[in-house]
Every structure is written in C-alpha cells, then in structure tokens.
C-alpha positions in Angstrom: -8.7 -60.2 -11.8 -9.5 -59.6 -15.5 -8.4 -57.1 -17.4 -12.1 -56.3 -18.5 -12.9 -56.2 -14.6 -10.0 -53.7 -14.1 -11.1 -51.6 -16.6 -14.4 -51.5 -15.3 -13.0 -50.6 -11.5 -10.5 -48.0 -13.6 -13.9 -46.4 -15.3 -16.0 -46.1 -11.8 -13.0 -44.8 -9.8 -12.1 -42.2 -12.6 -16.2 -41.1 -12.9 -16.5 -40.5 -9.3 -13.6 -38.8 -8.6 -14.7 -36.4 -12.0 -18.3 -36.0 -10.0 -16.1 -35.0 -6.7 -13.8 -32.6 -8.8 -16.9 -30.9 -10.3 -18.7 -30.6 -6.7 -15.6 -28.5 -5.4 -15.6 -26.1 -8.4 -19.3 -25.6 -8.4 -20.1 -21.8 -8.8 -21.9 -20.2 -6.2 -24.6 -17.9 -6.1 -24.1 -14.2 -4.8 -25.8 -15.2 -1.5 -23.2 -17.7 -0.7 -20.0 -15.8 -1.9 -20.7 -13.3 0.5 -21.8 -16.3 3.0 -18.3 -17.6 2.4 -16.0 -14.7 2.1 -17.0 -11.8 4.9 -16.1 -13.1 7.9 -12.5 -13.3 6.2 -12.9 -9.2 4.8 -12.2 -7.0 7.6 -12.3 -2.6 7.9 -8.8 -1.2 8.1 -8.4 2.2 10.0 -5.5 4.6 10.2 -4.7 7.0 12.2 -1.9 9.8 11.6 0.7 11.3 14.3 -1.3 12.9 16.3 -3.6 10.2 16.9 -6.6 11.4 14.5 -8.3 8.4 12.3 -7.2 9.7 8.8 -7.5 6.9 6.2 -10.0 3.9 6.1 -9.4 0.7 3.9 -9.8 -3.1 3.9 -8.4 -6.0 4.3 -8.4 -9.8 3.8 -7.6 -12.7 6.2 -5.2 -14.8 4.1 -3.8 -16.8 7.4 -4.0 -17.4 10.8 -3.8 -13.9 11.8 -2.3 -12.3 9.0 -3.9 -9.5 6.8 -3.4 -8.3 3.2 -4.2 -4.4 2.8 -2.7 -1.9 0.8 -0.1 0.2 1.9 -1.8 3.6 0.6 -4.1 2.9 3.4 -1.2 3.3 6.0 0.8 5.5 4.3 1.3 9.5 5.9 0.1 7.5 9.2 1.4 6.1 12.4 -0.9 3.1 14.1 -3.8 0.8 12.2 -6.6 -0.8 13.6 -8.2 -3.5 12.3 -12.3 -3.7 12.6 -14.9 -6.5 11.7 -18.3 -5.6 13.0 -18.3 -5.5 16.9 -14.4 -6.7 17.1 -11.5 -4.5 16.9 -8.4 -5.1 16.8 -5.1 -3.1 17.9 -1.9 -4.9 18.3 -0.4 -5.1 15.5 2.9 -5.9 13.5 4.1 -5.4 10.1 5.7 -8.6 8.6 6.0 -7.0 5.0 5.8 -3.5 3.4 6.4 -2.5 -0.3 4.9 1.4 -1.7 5.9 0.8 -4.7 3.5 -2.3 -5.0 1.2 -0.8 -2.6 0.8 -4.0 -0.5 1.0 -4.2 3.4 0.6 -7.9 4.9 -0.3 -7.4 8.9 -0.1 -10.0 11.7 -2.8 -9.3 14.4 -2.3 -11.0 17.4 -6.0 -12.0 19.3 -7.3 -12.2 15.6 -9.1 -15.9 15.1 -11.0 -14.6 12.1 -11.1 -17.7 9.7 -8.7 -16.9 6.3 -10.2 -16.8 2.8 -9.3 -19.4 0.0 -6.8 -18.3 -2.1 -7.1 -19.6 -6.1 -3.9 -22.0 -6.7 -4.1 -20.8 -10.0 -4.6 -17.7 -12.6 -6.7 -19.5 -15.3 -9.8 -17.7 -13.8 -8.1 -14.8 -14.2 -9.3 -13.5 -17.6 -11.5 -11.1 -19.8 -14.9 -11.7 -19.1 -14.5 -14.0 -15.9 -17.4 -13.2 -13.3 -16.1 -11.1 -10.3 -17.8 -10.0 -6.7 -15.6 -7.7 -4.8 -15.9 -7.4 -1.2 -14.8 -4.2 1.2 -16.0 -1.4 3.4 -16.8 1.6 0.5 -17.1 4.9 2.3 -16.7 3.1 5.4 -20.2 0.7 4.8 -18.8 -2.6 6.1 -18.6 -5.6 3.8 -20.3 -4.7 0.8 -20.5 -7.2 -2.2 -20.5 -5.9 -5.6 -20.3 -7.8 -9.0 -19.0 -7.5 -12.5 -16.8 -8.9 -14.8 -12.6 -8.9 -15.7 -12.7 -6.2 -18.2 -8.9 -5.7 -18.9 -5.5 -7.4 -18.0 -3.2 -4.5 -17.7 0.4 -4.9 -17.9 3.5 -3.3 -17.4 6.4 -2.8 -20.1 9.0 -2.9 -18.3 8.4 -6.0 -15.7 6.1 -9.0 -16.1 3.6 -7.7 -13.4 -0.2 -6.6 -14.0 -3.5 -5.5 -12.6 -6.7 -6.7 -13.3 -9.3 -4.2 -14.6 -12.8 -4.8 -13.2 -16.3 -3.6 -13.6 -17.0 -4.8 -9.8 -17.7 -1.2 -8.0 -14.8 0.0 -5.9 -14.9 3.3 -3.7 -13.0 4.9 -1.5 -12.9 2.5 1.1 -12.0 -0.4 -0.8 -8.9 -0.5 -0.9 -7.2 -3.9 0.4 -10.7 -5.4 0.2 -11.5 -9.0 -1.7 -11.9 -9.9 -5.4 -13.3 -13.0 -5.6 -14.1 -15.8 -8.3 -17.3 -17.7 -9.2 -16.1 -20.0 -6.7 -15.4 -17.4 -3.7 -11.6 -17.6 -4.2 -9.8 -14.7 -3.4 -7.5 -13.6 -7.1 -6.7 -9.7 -6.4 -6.8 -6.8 -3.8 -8.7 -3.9 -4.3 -6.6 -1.1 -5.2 -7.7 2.1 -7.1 -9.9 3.9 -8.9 -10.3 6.1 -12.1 -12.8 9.1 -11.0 -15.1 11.4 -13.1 -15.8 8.8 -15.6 -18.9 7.5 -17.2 -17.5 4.1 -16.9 -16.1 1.9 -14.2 -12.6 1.7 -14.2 -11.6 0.0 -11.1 -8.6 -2.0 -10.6 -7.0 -4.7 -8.5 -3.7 -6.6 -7.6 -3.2 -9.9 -8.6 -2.8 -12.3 -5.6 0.1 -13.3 -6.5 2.2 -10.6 -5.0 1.8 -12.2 -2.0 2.1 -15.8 -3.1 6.0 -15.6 -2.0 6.5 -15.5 1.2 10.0 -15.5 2.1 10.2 -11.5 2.0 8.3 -11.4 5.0 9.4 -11.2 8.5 9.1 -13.8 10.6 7.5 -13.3 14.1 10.3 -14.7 15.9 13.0 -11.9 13.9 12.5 -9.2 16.0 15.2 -7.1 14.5 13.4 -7.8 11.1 10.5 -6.3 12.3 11.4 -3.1 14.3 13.6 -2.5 10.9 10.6 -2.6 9.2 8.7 -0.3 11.0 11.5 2.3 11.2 11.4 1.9 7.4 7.0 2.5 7.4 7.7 5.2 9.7 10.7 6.6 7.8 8.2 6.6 4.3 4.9 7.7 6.3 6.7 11.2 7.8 8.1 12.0 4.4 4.8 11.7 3.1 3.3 13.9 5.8 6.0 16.5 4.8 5.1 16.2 1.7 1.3 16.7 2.1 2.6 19.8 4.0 4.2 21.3 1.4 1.8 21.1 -0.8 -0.8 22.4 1.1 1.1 25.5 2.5 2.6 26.0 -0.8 0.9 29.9 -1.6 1.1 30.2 2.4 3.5 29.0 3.6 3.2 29.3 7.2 6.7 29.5 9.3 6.1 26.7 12.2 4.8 24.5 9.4 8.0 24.6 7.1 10.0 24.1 10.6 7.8 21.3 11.3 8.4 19.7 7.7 12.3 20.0 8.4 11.8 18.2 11.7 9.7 15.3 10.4 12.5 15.3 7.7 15.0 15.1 10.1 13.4 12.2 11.9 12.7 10.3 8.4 16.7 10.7 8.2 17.5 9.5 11.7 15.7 6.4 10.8 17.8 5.6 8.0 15.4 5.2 5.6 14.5 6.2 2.1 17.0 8.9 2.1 17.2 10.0 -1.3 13.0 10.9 -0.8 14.3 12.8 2.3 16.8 14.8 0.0 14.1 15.9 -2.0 12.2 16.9 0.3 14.7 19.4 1.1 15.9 20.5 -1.7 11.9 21.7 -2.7 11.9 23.6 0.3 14.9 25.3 -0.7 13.6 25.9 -4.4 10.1 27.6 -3.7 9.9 28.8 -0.1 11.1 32.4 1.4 13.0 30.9 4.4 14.6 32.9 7.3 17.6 32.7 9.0 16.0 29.6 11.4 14.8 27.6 8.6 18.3 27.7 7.6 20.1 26.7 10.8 17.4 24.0 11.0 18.3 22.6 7.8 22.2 23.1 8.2 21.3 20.4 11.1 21.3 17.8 8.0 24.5 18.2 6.1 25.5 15.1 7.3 22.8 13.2 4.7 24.0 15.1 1.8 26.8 14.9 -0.2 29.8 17.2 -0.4 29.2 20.5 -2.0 25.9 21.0 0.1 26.8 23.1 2.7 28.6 25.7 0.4 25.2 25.7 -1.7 23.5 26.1 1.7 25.5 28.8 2.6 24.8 30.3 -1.2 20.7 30.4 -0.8 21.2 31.5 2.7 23.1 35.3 1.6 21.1 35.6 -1.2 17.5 35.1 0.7 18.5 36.8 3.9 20.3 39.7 2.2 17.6 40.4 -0.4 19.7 40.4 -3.7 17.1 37.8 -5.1 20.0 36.0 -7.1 17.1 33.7 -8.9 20.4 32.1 -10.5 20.6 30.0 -7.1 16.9 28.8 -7.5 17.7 27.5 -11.3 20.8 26.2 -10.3 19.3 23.6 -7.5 17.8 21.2 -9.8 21.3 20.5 -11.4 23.2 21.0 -8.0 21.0 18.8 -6.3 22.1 15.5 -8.9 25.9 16.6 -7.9 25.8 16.8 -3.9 23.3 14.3 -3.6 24.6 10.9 -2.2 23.2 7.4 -2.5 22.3 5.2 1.0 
C-alpha cells in the first residue's frame, strides 16, 4: 500500500470516528434530558423515632442499586424510604455517611431502577454552562428546572467547592440531579439561600462520590452496622438538640430527661462523643434542673473527663440549694475545655 493510500484510509478513519465523537456529545433538548434522567431521580422520605415521616429529599441512581442523597435529609431521623412514582422502596443499608459533606450514598436492595450517567470530567463544569436540575420540590415528584452555572464557590481552607446555580431548587430538592447539556449527572442538590430576590441555589460537585473505597462493602457486615450506630449516634444528638432549642424559654421537665436519655444512648453507641459532651454541658449552662436531672446526668461521668463529677457536684448545691452562685454558670464554658476528653 501507498503511502498516499494510507493517508487517505488515515483521513476517513479519523473523520468518521470525529462524526461518532460529535453524535455522543450532542446536546439535548429539555424534553429529552428529562426523557433521559427521571427514571434514575427518585423521592427520599425520612421518618424520625417515633415513626412519623419528617423530612423529604431526593436522590439519584448512580449504580445498580445504589443512591446518592444528602445526609441533611436523614439527619435527626431513624429509617428512609425510597419512592419513584408507584414503587417504594424500604430495605435499606447505608454504605457511606459524611455530615460534614452532607452526602449519604444508600444501597436498596429490590431497586432495578437504571443509574444516571455520570460526566467523566469537570470541563462542563463552569460559569455560564447550561444546567436542568431534577428532584421532588415540596414533594412534586421529578420536576425539571433550568438555568445556568452562576458561581464556582470554593473553600479556603481545602481544595473542595460547590457549584452556584440559577436552576430552581426548593425544599425538597435536596439529593436531587444537576445535569449537563448532555444529561450527565455533575452535582447534587444541596441548599438554598431564602428571602432573596435572586436565586442562590447550590449543589455538590460529583466528585465527592467519585472515590469509592470509603464505602462499605455489602459483604462487610461489621462495616455497615458500625456505620449505622455512627448515623444513629449523630441523628439522636441532633434530635436533642432540636429539643433544646425548642424548649429553651419552657423548658418542660420530661423533655430535658428525655434529651439526657437520647444523649445517653448517642454515648452508648460510641459515636461522636465530643457533640454528646456538648450537649450536656448546654443543659447544664441554661436550664433550672432538679435533683433527677442531676442523678440522670451523674449516669454519664464515665464519658467525661476527670474533674466532671466535682463540677457536677458544684451546679448540683448551688441549683438545688438556691444560692444562685451564677459564678458556676460562667465558669462552664472554660471547665468544660479542661474535663472534656477526646474519643
């Protein structure tokens, strides 16, 4: 063969295989975004301790059977279910957890919903890039929205960002899609500013959950029950905490006994301790406890640190004897950096 007929087979192979590249990153239209993306966006529900749907998010199939949500949905709760349309789905594991980045990433057994295509790449993720976001806003089931990247936010102090969109988000979306031009999933839903003239909506990057060996693996069954002790650990201290604030100008008795004991169990789980210290030591700062409050509480001295019990023992005369020795109260804040032990 020549080399002017090799050239000419070189040309024809590289043209078609441009025409092929160029007819997988065709844009879509609205239509068939949504067309592509909602069987893989699902509804998230959450319901607290006593049973009682709380919280509704989203979600997004990224695998066969696993779902990306945000853990905000699930926190201060106990069980999720997952919804799409007329299917619902209940049995559920947890294969990774992180508040701090606010993802959850679920495996949901019986779930043959098909996964979304995740970008290999964050070049589409820029100012101005077209964006459709996909979720269940105020509970309306896979709504598509547009707009554009309006910011790249990042952090100062690690290499992490969000993305800033003009898409609308609600309450609702969280842990729903944000899709390219091309229907490829590049962020999660996340939050919202409120009361503003503009839309300030923002979304996780997907790749927080490019990496997958933090998660559990469905064969690591002490991986896995750890990791719900944890969830369960973070979602009662959160409960407490709701508690607290709500009953802070009436405080009702049962409900600061019932803070101690989902304390207490937050503690027995071994989890998130130093949030569980806190906990206390609030309780101790601004509420007028009685003589069972303090026993109850004298039932953790064994997740503080040394000097506890005599500062226990302290608030406990003062209180109950009515001298009103505010110098305790000021004193905890300081006390509390002294006793308080790391786990």
């Amino acid at each position: 063969m020549t080399k002017i007929n090799k050239t000419i087979l070189y040309l024809i192979f590289f043209t078609l295989f441009r025409v092929d590249v160029n007819a997988q990153e065709q844009k879509l239209s609205v239509a068939e975004i949504f067309k592509k993306v909602s069987n893989s966006v699902v509804k998230v529900l959450a319901y607290d301790f006593d049973g009682i749907t709380i919280t509704q998010g989203s979600g997004v199939v990224i695998g066969e059977g696993k779902i990306i949500t945000n853990y905000h949905v699930f926190d201060g709760n106990e069980k999720l279910e997952i919804q799409h349309f007329d299917k619902s789905f209940s049995d559920i594991r947890i294969l990774f957890a992180d508040p701090c980045t606010d993802l959850l990433i679920l495996q949901v057994n019986d779930c043959n919903l098909p996964p979304i295509q995740i970008s290999k790449t964050d070049e589409d993720v820029y100012i101005g890039a077209k964006v459709y976001a996909i979720g269940s806003p105020e509970g309306f089931e896979n709504t598509i929205t547009d707009g554009i990247i309006s910011g790249i936010r990042s952090y100062t102090d690690t290499r992490n960002y969000s993305i800033q969109i003009t898409a609308g988000i609600t309450h609702g979306s969280s842990g729903g899609a944000v899709v390219n031009e091309y229907g490829e999933l590049i962020g999660i839903s996340t939050f919202i500013y409120e009361f503003t003239n503009i839309n300030l909506n923002f979304a996780l990057p997907i790749y927080f959950v490019n990496d997958a060996s933090k998660w559990c693996q469905l064969n690591d069954e002490t991986c896995l029950e750890n990791l719900e002790k944890s969830c369960k650990a973070y979602n009662l201290t959160t409960v407490a905490l709701k508690t607290l604030e709500l009953f802070y100008e009436y405080p009702i008795e049962n409900n600061i006994s019932q803070v101690i004991n989902m304390v207490k169990e937050s503690f027995e789980l071994k989890s998130y301790q130093s949030r569980n210290q806190d906990v206390i030591f609030t309780i101790l700062k601004k509420f007028n406890l009685n003589e069972k409050h303090f026993e109850e509480i004298k039932g953790l001295e064994k997740y503080f640190g040394e000097g506890f019990e005599s500062l226990l023992n302290g608030l406990k005369q003062a209180e109950l004897k009515k001298n009103y020795f505010q110098a305790y109260h000021d004193l905890i804040p300081d006390l509390s950096k002294l006793v308080r032990q790391k786990f």
